[in-house]
N, C-alpha and C positions, 0 to 999 in steps of 0.2 A: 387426644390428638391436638399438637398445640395449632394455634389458629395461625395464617400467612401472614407475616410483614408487610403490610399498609407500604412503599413509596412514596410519599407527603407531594403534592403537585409542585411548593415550593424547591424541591431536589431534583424533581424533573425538568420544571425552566431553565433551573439552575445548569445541571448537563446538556439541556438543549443550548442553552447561552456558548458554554465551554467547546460545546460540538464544531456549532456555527461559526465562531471565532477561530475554530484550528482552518476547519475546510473554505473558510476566507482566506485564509494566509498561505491556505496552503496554492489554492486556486491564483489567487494574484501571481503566488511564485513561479506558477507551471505558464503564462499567457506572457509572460515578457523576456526580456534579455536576461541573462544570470552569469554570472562568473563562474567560470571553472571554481570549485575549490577541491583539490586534491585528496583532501582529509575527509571530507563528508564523502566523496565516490569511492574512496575506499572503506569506511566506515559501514555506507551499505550495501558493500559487494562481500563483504566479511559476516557482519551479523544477521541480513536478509537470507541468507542461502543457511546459515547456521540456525536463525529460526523455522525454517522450513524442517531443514532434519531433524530437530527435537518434534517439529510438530508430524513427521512418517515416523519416528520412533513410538510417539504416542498413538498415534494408528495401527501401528504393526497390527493389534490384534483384530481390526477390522479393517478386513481387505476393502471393502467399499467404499470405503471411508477413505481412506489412502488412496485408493483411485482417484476419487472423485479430486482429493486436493492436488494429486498428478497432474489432472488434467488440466486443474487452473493453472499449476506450476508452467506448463507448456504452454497454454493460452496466453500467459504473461510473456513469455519469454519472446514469441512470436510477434505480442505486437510492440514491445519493448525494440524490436529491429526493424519495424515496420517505425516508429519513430524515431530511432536514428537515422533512419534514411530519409526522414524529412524535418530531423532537424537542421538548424542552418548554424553554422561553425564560422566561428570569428577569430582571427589570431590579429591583435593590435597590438602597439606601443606599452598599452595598459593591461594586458595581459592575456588572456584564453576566456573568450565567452561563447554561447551557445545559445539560441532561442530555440526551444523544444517545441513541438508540433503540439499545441492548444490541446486540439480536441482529444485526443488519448489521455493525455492525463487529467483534464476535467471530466470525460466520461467515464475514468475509472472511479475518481473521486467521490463523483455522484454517486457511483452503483456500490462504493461503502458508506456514503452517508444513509441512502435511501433502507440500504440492510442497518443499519443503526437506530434509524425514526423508528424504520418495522419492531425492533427489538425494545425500543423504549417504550414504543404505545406499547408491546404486549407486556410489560411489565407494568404497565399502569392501570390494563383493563386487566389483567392477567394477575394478582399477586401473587398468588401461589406459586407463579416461578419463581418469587425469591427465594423459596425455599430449596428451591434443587440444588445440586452442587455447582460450584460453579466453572465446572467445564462441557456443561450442557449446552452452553451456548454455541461451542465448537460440533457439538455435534453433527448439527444441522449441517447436510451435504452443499445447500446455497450458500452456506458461511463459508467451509471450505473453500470451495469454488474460488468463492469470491478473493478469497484473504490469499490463495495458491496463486492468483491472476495478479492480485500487487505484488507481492513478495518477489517473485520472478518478473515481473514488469519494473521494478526500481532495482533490482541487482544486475539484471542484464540490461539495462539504462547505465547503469554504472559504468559498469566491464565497457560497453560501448564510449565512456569518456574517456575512458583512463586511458584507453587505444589512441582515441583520438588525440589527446593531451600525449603520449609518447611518441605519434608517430609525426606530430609537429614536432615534436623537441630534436626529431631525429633529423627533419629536415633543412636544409645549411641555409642558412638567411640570403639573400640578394645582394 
């Protein structure tokens, strides 16, 4: 029986560094003013809903499993509308902005970094999960969850810009 793959601590800093740096960036961008851009809210009202499907295709054979991501799907969706309704919509000189409601998208943030640390520590105390295949990680019904509650919280975020960016366009200037 061959023995697990070791994770060297240097590879795990290393991911933790690249982790940290995205959910910086990402967080800065969700707490201030942001410009419309037409091309990214279409972008993830397209591939977000089209990753979703491939991943209930991949479920098909476990009903449970597919529920359980259902459910995050809906859990996003929902509060995806509860943040347009408090986001604040800006039409200026300089174009279409939007300041998003903070807390939703910093607390979803957290609740996939916090399943990521979980995931890294158990690969460090854990090695033998390197060995598993690597769609074990999906398995986990809190992954679902979790990754069904973004998915559907940034596609229906979307859909909700791109309304609002049409239905200013529609409206006749002063």
């Amino acid at each position: 029986m061959p023995t697990p793959a070791h994770l060297p601590p240097l590879a795990i800093v290393g991911i933790g560094l690249l982790i940290a740096w995205r959910i910086y960036s990402r967080v800065r961008r969700l707490v201030g003013r942001q410009h419309f851009r037409p091309v990214r809210a279409w972008m993830s009202l397209i591939l977000l809903p089209l990753l979703a499907a491939v991943l209930l295709l991949g479920l098909a054979v476990h009903p449970l499993r597919a529920a359980v991501l259902v459910a995050g799907l809906g859990a996003g969706a929902l509060l995806a509308q509860l943040g347009l309704q408090r986001t604040r919509f800006e039409v200026t000189p300089q174009g279409l902005f939007y300041t998003p409601h903070a807390h939703i998208g910093i607390a979803l943030s957290l609740l996939l970094t916090a399943r990521v640390v979980y995931r890294l520590a158990q690969l460090y105390w854990l090695p033998e999960l390197l060995t598993e295949p690597p769609d074990h990680f999906i398995r986990s019904p809190l992954t679902l969850l979790i990754l069904g509650t973004l998915l559907a919280y940034y596609a229906r975020y979307a859909w909700g810009l791109i309304r609002w960016s049409r239905s200013v366009a529609q409206t006749p200037s002063p």
